[in-house]
Wavefront OBJ file of the C-alpha trace (Angstrom):
o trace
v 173.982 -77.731 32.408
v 175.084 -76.388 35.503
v 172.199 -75.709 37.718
v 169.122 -77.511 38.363
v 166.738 -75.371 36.340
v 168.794 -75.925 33.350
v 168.943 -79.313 33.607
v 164.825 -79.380 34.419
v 164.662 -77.492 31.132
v 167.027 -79.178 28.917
v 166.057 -83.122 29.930
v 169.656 -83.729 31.577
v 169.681 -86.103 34.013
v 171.604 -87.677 36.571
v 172.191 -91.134 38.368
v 170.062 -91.847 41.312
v 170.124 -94.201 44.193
v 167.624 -96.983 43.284
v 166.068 -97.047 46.479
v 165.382 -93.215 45.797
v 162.553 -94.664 42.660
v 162.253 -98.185 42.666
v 160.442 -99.686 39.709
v 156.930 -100.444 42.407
v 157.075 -96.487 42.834
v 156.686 -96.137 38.812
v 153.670 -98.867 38.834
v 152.055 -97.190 41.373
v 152.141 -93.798 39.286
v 151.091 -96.187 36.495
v 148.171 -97.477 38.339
v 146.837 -94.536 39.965
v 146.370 -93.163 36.748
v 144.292 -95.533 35.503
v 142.089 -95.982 38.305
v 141.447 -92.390 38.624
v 139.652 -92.388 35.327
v 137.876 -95.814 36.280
v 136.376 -94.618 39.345
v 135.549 -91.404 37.962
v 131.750 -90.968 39.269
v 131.788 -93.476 41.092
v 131.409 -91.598 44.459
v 128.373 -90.448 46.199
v 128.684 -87.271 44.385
v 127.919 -89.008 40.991
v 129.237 -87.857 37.760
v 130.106 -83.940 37.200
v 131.283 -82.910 33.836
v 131.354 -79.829 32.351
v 131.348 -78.260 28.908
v 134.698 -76.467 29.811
v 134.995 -74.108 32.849
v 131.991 -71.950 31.791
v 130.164 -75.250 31.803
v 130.663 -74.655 36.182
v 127.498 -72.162 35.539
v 125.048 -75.209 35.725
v 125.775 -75.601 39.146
v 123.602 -73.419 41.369
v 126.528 -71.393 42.411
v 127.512 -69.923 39.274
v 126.497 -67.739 36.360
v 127.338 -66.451 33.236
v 128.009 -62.492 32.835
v 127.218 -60.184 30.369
v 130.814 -61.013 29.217
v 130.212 -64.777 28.646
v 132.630 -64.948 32.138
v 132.150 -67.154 34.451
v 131.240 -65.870 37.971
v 130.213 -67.004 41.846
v 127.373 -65.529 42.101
v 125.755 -67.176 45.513
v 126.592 -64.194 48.085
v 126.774 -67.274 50.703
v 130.142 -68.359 49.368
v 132.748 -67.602 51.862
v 134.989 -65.030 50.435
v 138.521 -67.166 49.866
v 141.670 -66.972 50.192
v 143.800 -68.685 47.544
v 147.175 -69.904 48.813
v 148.713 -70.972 45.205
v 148.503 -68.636 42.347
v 151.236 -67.865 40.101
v 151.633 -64.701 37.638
v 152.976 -65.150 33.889
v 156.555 -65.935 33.806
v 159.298 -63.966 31.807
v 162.999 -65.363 33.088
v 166.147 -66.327 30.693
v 166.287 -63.244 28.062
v 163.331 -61.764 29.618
v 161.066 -60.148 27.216
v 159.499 -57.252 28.361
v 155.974 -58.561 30.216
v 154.031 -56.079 31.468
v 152.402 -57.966 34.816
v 150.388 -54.510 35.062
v 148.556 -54.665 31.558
v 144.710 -55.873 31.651
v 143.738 -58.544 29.101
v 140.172 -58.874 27.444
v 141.149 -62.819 28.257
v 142.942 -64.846 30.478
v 145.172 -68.154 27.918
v 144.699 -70.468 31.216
v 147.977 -72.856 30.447
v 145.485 -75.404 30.590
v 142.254 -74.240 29.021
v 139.326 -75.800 29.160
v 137.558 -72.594 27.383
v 140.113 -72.208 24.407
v 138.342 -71.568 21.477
v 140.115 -73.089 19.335
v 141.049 -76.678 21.754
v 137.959 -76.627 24.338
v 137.404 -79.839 26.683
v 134.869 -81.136 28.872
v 135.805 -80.932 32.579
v 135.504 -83.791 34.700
v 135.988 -82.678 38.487
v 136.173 -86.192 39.583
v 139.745 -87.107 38.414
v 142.772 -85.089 38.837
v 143.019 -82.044 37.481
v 145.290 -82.859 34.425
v 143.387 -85.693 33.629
v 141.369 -83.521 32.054
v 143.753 -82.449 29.096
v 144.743 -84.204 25.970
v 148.190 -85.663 25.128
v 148.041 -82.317 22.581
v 147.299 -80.137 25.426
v 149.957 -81.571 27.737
v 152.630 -81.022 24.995
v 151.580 -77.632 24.049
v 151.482 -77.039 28.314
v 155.126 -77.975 28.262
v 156.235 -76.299 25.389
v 154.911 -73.163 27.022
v 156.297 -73.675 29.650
v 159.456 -73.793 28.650
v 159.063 -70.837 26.754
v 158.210 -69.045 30.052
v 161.446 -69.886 30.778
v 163.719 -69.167 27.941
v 162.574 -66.839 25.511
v 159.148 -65.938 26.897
v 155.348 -66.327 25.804
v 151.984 -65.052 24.308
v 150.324 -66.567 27.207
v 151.927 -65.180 29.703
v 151.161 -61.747 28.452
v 147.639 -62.472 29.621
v 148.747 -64.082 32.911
v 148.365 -60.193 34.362
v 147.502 -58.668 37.915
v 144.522 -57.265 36.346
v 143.443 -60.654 34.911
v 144.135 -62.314 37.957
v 142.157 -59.475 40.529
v 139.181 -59.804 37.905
v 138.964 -63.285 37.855
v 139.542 -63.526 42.071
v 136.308 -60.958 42.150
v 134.140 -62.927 40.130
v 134.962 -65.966 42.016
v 134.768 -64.383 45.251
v 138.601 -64.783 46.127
v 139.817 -61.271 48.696
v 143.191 -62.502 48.795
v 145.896 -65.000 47.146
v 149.622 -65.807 47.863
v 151.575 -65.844 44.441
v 154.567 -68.186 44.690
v 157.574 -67.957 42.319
v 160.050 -70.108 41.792
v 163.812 -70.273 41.820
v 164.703 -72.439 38.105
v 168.338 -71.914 38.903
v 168.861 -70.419 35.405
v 172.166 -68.311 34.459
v 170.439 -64.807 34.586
v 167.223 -63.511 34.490
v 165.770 -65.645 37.911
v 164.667 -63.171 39.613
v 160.214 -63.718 39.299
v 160.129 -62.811 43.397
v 161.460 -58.866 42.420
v 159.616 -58.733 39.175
v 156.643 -59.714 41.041
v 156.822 -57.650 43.868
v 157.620 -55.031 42.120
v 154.413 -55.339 39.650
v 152.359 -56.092 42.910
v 153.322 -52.663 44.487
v 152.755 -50.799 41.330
v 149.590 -52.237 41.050
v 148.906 -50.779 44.663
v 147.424 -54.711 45.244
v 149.347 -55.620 48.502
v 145.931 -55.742 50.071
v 144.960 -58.364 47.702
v 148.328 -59.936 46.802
v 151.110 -60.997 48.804
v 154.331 -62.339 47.093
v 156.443 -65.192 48.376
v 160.050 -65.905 47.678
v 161.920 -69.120 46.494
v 165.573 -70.321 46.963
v 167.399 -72.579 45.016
v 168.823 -75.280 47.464
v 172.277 -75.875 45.045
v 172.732 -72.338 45.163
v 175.855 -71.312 47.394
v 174.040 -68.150 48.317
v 170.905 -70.126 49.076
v 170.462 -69.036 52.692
v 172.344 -65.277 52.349
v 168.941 -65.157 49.823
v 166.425 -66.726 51.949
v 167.883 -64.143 54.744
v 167.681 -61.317 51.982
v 164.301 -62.277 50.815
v 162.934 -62.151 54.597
v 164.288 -58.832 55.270
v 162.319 -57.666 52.274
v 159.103 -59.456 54.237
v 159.250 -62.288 52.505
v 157.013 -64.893 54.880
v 156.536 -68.038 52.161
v 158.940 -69.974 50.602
v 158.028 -72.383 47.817
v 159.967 -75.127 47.368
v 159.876 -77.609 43.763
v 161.376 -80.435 44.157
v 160.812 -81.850 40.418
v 161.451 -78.643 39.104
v 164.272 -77.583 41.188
v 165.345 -80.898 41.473
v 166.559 -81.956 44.760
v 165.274 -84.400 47.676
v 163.210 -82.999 50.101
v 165.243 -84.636 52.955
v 168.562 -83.563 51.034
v 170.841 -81.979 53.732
v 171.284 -78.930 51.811
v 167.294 -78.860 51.844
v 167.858 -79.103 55.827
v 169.239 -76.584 56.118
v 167.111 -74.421 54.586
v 164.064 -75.828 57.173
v 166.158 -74.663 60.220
v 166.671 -70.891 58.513
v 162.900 -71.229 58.524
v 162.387 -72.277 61.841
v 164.511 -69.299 62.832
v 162.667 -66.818 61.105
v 159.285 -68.058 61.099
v 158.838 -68.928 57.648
v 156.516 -70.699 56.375
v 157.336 -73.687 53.766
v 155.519 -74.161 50.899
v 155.874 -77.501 48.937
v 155.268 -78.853 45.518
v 154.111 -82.177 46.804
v 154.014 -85.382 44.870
v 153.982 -86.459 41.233
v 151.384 -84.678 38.691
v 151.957 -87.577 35.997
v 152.790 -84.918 33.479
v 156.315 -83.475 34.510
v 159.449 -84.734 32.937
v 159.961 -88.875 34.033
v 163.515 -88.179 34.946
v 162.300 -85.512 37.607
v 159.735 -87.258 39.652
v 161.659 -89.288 41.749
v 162.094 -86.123 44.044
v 158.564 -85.784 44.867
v 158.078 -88.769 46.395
v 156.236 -88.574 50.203
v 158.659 -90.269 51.863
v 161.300 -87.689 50.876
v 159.327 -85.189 52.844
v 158.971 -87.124 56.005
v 162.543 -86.130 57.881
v 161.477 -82.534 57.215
v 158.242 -82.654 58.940
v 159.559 -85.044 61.599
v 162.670 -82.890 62.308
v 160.949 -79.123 62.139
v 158.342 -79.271 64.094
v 158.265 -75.808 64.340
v 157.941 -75.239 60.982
v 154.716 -74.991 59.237
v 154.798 -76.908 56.066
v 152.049 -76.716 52.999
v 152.174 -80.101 51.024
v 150.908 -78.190 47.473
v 148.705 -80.728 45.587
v 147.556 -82.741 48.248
v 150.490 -85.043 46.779
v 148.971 -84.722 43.744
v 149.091 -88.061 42.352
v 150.585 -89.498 45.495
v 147.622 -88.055 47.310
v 147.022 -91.109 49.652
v 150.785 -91.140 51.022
v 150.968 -88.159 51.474
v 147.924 -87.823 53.715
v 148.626 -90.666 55.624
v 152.167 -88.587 56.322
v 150.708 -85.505 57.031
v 147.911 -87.297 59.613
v 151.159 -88.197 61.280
v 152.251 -84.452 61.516
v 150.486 -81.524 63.394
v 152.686 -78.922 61.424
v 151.342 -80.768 58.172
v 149.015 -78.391 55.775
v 147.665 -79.504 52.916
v 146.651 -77.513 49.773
v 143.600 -79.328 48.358
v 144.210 -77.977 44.396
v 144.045 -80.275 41.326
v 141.962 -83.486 43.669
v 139.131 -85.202 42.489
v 135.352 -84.904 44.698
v 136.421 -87.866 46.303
v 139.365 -87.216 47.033
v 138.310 -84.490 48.604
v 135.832 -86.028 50.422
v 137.879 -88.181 52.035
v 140.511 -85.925 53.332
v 137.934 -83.378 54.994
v 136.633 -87.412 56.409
v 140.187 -87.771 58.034
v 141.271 -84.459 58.866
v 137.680 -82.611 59.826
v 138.931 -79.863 57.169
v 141.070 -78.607 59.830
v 144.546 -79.048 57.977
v 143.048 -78.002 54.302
v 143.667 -75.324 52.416
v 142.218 -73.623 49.274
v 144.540 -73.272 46.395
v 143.732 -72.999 42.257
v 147.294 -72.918 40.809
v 145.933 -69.963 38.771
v 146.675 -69.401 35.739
v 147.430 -73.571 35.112
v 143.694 -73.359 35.346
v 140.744 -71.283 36.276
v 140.114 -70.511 39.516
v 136.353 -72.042 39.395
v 137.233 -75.633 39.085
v 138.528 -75.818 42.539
v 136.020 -73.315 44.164
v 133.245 -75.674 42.411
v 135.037 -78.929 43.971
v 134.874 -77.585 47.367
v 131.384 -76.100 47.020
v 129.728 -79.820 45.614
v 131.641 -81.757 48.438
v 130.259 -79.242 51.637
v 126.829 -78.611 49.745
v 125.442 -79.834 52.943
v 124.364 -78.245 56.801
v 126.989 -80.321 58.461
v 129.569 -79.303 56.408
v 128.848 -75.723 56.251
v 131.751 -74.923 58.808
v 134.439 -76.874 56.481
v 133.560 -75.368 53.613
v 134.282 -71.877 55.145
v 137.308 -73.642 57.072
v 139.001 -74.940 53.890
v 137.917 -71.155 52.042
v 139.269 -69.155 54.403
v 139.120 -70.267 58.189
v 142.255 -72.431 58.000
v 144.177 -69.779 55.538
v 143.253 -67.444 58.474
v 144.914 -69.374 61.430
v 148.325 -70.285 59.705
v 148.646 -66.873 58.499
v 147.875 -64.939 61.284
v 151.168 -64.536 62.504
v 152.622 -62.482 59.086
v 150.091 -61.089 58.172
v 146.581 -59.230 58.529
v 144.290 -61.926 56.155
v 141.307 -61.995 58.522
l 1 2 3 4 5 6 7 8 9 10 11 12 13 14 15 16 17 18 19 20 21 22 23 24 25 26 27 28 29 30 31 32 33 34 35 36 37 38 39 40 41 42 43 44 45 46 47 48 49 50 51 52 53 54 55 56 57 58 59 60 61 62 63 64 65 66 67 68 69 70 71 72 73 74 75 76 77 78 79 80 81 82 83 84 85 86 87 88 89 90 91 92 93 94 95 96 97 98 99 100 101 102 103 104 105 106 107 108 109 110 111 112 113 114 115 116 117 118 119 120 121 122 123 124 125 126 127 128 129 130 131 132 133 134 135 136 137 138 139 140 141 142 143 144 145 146 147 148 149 150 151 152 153 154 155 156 157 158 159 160 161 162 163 164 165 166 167 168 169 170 171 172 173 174 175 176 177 178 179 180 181 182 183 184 185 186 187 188 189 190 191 192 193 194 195 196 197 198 199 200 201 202 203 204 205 206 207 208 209 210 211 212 213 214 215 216 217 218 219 220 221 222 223 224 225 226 227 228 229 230 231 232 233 234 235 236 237 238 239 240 241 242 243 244 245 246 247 248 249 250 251 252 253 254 255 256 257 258 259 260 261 262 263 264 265 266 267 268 269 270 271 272 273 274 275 276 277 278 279 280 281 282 283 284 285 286 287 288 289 290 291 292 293 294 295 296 297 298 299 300 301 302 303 304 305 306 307 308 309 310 311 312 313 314 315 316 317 318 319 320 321 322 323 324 325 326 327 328 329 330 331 332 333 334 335 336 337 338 339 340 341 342 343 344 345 346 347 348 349 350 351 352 353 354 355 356 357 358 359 360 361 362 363 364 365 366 367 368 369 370 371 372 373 374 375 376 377 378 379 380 381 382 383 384 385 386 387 388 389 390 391 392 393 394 395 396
């Protein structure tokens, strides 16, 4: 396979440095996972599980509609601003997807309301955690049909579905991030989204980043193109895409960036569930030399490190151009990084349509459900989102 996207989606592989993934990075992976479910509960929280996501209307936030959907429906919730959301995916031989088309449902890729496969939601481990070995394979095998020959899921993965679901969760804005597979045709989600966006007449609501493949040899005559058509975000996937973080070719793109006054957004860490070959690349320390050498550049660790969550923050304590996108953490997780960082360097994100957007408004809500914390919780909602995007754009 001859780009990276190909290879993500076909299994290849190729021969690393061992100090890239020694075998005490794969134990710690190993380890983490178990321990998350052990101390699930644990914290001063206590134990929150849900009968799926419409199970969230127990708390005293939510409710139930006349629709059986699940909605925010304390008026003191900040309004948000979601800086990860994604739209259904149509690349390779591109079936027609009609981004534009309202669904009576959202198919979350990981559903904790599916009729037919429902599970109880546990916000205290990672977000995954929550999802059988059945789910996970079914996840990937959609995904990869995303990416090949396209999906009944992602019919539903709609601007209409997504503005619904962002108004009964009190969301006013979200970033939608594609990314660039390196496929042979048909890798073009930034256009198809930005075109359904302006159809939609939702630039108000929605604004569309841009991604770059960094083995492309057009990578930065695209980043240049993308920013001309006001592209402000870049997302970057290192497991998906494939490369090192600290990879010259990576490099490069950063000082484009700094030029232009982009801002870079990062899949950071290892979720447990991608492909073993590819998670040597989101490792923390790859992204160190890119914080340490752009200090201009505003970076968005996506994940919180995911699974890798306490490296990374300890890396991105280190860094004052370090932002880090709380999605998929447990409560105490949580709890401890708005501990270290005052909330001033967090950032809501949901990862929508991977899941529904109320798991991680509910996480943030239990862990500031409290006077002193009343100013992080509108911080990590909106505040922060606020300050690093003031310079592109008019989110206020």
């Amino acid at each position: 396979m001859a780009t990276s996207g190909a290879a993500w989606l076909s299994g290849c592989t190729e021969e690393l440095p061992p100090e890239r993934y020694t075998t005490a990075d794969q134990a710690k992976l190993s380890t983490q996972q178990q321990r998350d479910l052990e101390l699930s509960g644990s914290s001063r929280f206590g134990v929150h599980r849900y009968q799926g996501y419409r199970g969230l209307a127990k708390l005293p936030w939510f409710d139930l509609d006349a629709q059986n959907n699940l909605i925010c429906s304390d008026e003191r919730v900040p309004h948000a601003i979601d800086i990860h959301c994604h739209l259904g995916m149509s690349v390779l031989f591109r079936p027609y997807l009609d981004l534009n088309r309202p669904w009576p449902r959202v198919e979350h890729l990981l559903d904790c309301d599916h009729p037919k496969q429902p599970c109880e939601l546990d916000l205290d481990v990672y977000a995954n955690g929550n999802f059988s070995p059945q789910a996970l394979e079914q996840l990937h095998s959609e995904i990869r049909a995303q990416g090949l020959w396209g999906s009944r899921a992602a019919r539903t993965q709609t601007i209409p579905n997504l503005i619904a679901e962002m108004d009964r969760m009190r969301v006013d804005q979200a970033i939608l991030l594609p990314i660039k597979v390196g496929l042979w045709f048909g890798d073009n989600l930034t256009e198809q989204w930005r075109r359904s966006v302006l159809k939609a007449e939702m630039e108000h609501r929605l604004r569309v980043g841009f991604s770059v493949n960094p083995h492309a040899s057009s990578c930065l005559q695209d980043f240049d193109a993308e920013v001309a058509r006001g592209g402000r975000v870049v997302k970057l996937h290192p497991t998906v895409q494939r490369f090192f973080p600290d990879d010259p070719k990576a490099m490069a793109i950063y000082q484009r960036a700094r030029e232009l006054g982009v801002i870079v957004f990062f899949h950071g860490g290892r979720a447990g569930i991608e492909p073993v070959d590819n998670q040597p690349y989101a490792l923390p320390r790859h992204y160190t030399a890119a914080l340490s050498e752009f200090p201009e550049v505003q970076f968005i660790l996506g994940h919180a490190g995911a699974r890798d969550h306490q490296d990374m923050l300890a890396m991105a304590l280190r860094h004052s151009n370090a932002w880090i996108g709380i999605h998929g953490q447990s409560l105490r997780n949580l709890d401890t990084m708005i501990n270290l960082t005052g909330g001033r360097q967090l950032l809501f994100g949901t990862d929508w349509p991977f899941y529904h957007i109320g798991m991680s408004l509910a996480k943030v809500l239990i862990v500031t459900d409290s006077e002193s914390r009343l100013a992080v919780r509108h911080a990590i909602l909106r505040g922060n989102a606020t300050r690093l995007f003031s310079h592109i754009s008019k989110m206020a």
